[in-house]
C-alpha positions, 0 to 999 in steps of 0.5 A: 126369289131367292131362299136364305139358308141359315145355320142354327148355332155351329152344328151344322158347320162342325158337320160339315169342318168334318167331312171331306172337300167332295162331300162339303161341295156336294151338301153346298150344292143342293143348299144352292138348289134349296135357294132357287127351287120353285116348289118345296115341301111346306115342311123345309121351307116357310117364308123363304127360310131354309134353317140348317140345324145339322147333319150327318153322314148316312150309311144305311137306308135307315136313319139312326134313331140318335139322329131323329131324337138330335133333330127334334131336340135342336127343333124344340131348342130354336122355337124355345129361344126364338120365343124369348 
């Protein structure tokens, strides 16, 4: 069975308007594994749904703080507007 990924609003397009062909073929590319893999994480996938909500261009081993807080933001933004 094949996984549906799904954008949340434009961030997740934005981020990827804002990088380079190379990188935007390399990032569609694991989306495409994402879709057939057999065993994921519980925490990426529930019922055949991968939900994209952004991205960004990582230069350290350690992810910006900015970029957690941005994460779980746009999380909670979702599940309060999929409630309505």
């Amino acid at each position: 069975m094949e996984r549906r990924i799904c954008a949340y609003r434009n961030y997740f397009t934005d981020f990827i308007a804002s990088i380079k062909e190379v990188e935007a073929r390399k990032v569609f590319y694991v989306l495409d594994m994402l879709k057939v893999q057999e065993r994921l994480s519980e925490k990426f996938v529930k019922q055949n749904v991968v939900l994209l909500f952004n991205g960004f261009t990582k230069k350290t081993q350690k992810t910006p703080r900015r970029e957690i807080d941005l994460a779980k933001r746009l999380k909670k933004e979702y599940y309060a507007e999929k409630r309505k």
